[in-house]
C-alpha positions in Angstrom: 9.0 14.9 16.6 8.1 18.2 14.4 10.1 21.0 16.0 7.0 22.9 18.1 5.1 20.1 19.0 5.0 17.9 22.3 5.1 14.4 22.6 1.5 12.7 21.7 0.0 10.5 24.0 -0.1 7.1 22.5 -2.8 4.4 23.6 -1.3 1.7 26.0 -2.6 -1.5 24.4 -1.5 -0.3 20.4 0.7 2.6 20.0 -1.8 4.9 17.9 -1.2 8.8 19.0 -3.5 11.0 20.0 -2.4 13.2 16.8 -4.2 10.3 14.8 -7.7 11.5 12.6 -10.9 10.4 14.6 -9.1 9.1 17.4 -10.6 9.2 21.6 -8.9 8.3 24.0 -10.1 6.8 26.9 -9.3 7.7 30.2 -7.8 4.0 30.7 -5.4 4.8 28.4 -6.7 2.7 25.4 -7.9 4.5 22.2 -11.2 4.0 21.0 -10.1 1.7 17.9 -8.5 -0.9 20.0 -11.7 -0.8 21.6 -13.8 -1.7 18.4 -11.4 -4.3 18.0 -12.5 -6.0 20.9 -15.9 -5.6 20.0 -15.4 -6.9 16.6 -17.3 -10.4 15.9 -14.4 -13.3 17.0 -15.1 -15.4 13.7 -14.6 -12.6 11.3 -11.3 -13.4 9.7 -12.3 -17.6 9.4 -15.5 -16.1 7.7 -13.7 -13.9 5.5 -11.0 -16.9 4.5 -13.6 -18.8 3.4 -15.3 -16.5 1.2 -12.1 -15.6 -0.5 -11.4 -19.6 -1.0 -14.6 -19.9 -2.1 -14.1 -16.6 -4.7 -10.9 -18.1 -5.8 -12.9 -21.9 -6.5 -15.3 -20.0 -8.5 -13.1 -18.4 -10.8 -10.5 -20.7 -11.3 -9.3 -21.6 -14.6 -12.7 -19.6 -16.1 -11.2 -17.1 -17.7 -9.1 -17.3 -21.2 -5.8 -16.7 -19.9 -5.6 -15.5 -15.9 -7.3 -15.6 -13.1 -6.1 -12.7 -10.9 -3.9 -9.7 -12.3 -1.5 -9.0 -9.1 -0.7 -5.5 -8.2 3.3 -6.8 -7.6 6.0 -4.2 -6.4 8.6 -6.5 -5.7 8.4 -6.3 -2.2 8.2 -8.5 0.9 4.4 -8.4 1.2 3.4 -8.5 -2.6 5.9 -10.9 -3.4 4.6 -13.6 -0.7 1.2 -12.3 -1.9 1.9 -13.5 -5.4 3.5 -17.2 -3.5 0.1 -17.7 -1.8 -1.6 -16.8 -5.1 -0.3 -19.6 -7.4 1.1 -22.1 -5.0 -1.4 -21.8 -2.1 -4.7 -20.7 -4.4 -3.2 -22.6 -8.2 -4.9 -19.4 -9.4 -3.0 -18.3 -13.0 -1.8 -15.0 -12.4 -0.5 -11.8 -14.1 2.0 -10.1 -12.3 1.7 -6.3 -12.8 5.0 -3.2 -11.1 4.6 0.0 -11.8 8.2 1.5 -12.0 8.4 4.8 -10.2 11.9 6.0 -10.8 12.7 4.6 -7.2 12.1 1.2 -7.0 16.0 -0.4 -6.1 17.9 -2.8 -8.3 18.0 -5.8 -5.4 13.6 -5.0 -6.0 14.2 -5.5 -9.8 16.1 -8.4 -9.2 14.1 -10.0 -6.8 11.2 -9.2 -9.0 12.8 -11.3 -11.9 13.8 -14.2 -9.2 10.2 -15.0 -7.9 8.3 -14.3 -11.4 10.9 -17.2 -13.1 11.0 -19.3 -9.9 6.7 -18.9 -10.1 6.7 -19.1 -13.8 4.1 -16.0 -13.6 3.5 -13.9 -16.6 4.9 -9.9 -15.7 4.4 -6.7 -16.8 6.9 -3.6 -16.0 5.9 -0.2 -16.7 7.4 2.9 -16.8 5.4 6.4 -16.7 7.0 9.2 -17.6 9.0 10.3 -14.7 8.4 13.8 -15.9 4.6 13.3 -15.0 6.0 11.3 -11.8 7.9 14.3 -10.9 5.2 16.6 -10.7 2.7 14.1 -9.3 5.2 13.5 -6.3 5.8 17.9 -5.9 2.5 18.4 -5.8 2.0 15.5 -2.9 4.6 17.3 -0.7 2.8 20.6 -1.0 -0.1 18.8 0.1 -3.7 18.7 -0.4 -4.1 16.3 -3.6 -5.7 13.6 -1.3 -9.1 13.4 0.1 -7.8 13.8 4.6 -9.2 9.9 5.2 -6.2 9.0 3.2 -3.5 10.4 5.3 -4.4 7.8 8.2 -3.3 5.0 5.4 -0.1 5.8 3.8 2.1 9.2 3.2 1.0 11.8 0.6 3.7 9.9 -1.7 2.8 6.8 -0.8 -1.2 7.5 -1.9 0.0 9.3 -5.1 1.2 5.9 -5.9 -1.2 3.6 -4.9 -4.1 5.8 -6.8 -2.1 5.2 -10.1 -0.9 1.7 -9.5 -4.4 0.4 -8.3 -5.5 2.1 -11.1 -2.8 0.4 -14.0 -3.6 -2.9 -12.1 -7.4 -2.8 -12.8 -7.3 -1.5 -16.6 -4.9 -4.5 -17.2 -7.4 -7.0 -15.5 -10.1 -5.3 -17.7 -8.3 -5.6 -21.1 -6.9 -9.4 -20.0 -10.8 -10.4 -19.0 -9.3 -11.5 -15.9 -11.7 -11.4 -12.9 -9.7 -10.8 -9.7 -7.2 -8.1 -8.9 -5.2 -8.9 -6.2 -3.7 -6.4 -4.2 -0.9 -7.2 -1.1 -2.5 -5.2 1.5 -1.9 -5.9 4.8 -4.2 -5.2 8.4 -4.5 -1.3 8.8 -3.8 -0.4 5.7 -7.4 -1.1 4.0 -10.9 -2.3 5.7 -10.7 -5.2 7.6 -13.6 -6.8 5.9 -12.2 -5.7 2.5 -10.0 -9.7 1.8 -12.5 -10.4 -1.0 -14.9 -7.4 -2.5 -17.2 -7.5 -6.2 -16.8 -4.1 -7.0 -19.1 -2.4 -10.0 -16.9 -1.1 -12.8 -18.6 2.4 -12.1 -17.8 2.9 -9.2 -14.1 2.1 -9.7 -14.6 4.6 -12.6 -16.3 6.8 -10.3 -12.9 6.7 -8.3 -10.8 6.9 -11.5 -12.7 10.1 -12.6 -12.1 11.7 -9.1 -8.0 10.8 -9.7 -8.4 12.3 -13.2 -9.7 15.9 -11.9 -7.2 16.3 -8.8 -5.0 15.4 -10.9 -5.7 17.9 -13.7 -6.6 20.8 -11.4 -3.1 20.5 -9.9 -1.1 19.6 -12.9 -3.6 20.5 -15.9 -5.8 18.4 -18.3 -3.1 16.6 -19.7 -2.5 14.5 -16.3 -6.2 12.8 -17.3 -4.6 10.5 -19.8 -2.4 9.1 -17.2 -5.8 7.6 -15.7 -7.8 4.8 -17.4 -11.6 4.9 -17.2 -13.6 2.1 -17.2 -17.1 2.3 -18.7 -20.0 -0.7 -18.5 -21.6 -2.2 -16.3 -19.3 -5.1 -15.1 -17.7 -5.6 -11.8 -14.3 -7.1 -11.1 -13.6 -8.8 -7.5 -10.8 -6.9 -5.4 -9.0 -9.5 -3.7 -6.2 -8.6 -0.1 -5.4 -12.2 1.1 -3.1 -11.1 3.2 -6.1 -9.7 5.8 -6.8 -13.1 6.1 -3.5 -15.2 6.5 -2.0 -15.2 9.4 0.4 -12.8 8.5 4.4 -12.7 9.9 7.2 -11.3 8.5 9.0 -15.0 9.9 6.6 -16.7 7.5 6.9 -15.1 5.1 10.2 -14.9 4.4 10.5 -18.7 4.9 8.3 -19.1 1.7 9.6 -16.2 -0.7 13.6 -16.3 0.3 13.9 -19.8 -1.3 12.0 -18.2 -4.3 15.2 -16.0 -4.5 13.8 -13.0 -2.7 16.7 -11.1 -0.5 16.0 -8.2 1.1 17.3 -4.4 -0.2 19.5 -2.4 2.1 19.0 1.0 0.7 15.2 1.1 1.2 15.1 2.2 4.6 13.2 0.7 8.0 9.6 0.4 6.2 10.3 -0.2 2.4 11.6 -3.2 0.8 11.6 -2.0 -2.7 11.4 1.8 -2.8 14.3 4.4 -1.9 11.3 7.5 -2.3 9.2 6.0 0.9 11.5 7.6 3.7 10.6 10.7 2.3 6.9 10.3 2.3 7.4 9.1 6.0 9.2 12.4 7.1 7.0 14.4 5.2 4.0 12.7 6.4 4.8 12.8 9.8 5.6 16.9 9.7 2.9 17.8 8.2 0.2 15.3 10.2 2.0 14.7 13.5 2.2 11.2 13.0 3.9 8.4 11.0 2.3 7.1 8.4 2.7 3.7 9.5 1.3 3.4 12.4 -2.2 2.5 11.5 -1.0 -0.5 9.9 1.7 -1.0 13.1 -1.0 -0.5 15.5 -3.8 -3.0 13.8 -1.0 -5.8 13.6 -0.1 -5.1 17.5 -3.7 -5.6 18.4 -3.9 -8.9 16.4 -1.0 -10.4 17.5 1.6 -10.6 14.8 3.9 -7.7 16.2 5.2 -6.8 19.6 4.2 -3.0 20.6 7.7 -2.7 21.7 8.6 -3.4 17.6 6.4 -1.3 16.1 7.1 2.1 18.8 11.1 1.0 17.4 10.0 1.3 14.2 7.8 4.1 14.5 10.4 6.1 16.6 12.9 5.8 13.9 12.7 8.7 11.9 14.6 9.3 8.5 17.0 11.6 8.1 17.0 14.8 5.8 20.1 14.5 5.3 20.5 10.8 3.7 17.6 12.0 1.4 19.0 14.6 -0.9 19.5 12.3 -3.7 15.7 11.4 -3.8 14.9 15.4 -3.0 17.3 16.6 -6.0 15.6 14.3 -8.6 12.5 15.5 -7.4 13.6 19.1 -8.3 12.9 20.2 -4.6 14.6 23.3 -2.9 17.6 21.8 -1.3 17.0 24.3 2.1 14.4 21.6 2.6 12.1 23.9 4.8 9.2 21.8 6.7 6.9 20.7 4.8 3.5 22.4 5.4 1.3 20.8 7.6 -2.5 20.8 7.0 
């Protein structure tokens, strides 16, 4: 807990803080989201499966060379995504990682075991980590994202998704491939969101938006970093995991035979990236809460993880300390005073 601030109040049924944006809580106890969940339509998730199936049956084999470009980090969830894609779905896929400077060698390794065990096509790319460096700074300081975004991921964490999602779609443009798949899981995006057709302006509408925060924080040369994407085309935005039956025990029973293992210097949330504990314990001094706990809480209410595992997981804080590594190749002042909160 951030040093001058009590304990939250967290809902009984989830474990969402009253700290968290747009949150009531009841006088039961129970905050007002687990409450919509309840009132959600029961057949939502069957409904969604089978328009994605029926997404994926459309495209199939249509396209000259892929199906699906696959935003892939290397991780637990993307790397089952990618399983589900071509064994489940027999969809041809393009597997996509952004390299952030961070990303582990067990990650790189793993991402070279279940590409060649998959025989998928894969893409690695590298940004400048000079432009990285000063995309991540100015995310600590706070105030590049639009406030919605804080209840999804850490200021880090979003800085990365923005130019990933972004990368992900230009490739899928250039390849003529109509889905872009992305390994979300519940909480972290929409829960109707498994299978969207999404106009090519409006994701250049978002692209443009990326390009000026971007360049008012770091100056016009951060716009060619971002890829625009003029016509009038649409692309379908594809999150199977929303819709299938998601467990880490599953999971793992499909992608450790693939020649996944899991990293040990990621920390409790990440299973490719050594920068994510210090979006978590930046995130959580500036906001009051851990950037996780959206996600935590949504998977609690459906079922797939004990509220006694995710307060553990939520309760377990980084350490400054095991962090100066990450903070010195960030250029950061090593005094490490709190980060400011909004």
């Amino acid at each position: 807990m951030a040093e001058g601030r009590a304990a939250p109040r967290r809902c009984v049924r989830c474990v969402l803080p009253d700290t968290f944006p747009g949150l009531t809580m009841h006088a039961d106890g129970v905050c007002s989201l687990c409450r919509d969940f309840d009132r959600a339509a029961p057949d939502t998730e069957a409904t969604a499966l089978a328009r994605l199936e029926a997404a994926f049956d459309q495209v199939r084999g249509k396209s000259a060379r892929y199906d699906a470009v696959v935003a892939y980090s290397g991780g637990k969830d993307s790397s089952w995504l990618l399983y589900l894609l071509v064994r489940r779905w027999k969809l041809r896929c393009l597997a996509v990682t952004i390299d952030n400077g961070f990303v582990v060698d067990q990650a790189l390794t793993n991402i070279r075991a279940v590409t060649d065990a998959l025989e998928v096509d894969h893409i690695l790319v590298r940004p400048a980590f000079g432009f990285l460096r000063q995309v991540y700074q100015e995310s600590l300081r706070g105030g590049l994202h639009v406030p919605a975004a804080a209840t999804r991921a850490s200021d880090i964490c979003n800085s990365c998704i923005g130019l990933i999602n972004n990368h992900v779609v230009s490739t899928a443009v250039h390849h003529q491939a109509p889905i872009v798949a992305g390994g979300y899981v519940a909480g972290q995006v929409p829960r109707n969101s498994a299978i969207l057709t999404v106009p090519l302006a409006a994701l250049d509408a978002g692209a443009r938006s990326l390009q000026d925060r971007l360049a008012d924080r770091l100056g016009d040369g951060a716009r060619a970093h971002v890829e625009r994407f003029p016509g009038a085309a649409s692309v379908m935005i594809a999150n199977p995991l929303l819709v299938s039956s998601y467990s880490e025990e599953r999971l793992l029973a499909d992608i450790e035979p693939l020649g996944w293992r899991r990293p040990v210097d990621t920390g409790l949330h990440s299973s490719n990236c050594r920068l994510n504990d210090l979006g978590i314990l930046a995130h959580h001094q500036r906001y009051g809460f851990h950037p996780y706990v959206g996600e935590l809480a949504e998977q609690v209410r459906r079922g797939s993880l004990s509220r006694a595992e995710a307060l553990k997981r939520i309760e377990a804080l980084p350490d400054i300390q095991e962090l100066r590594e990450e903070i010195a190749r960030l250029g950061l002042n090593q005094e490490l005073a709190p980060f400011p909160r909004q």
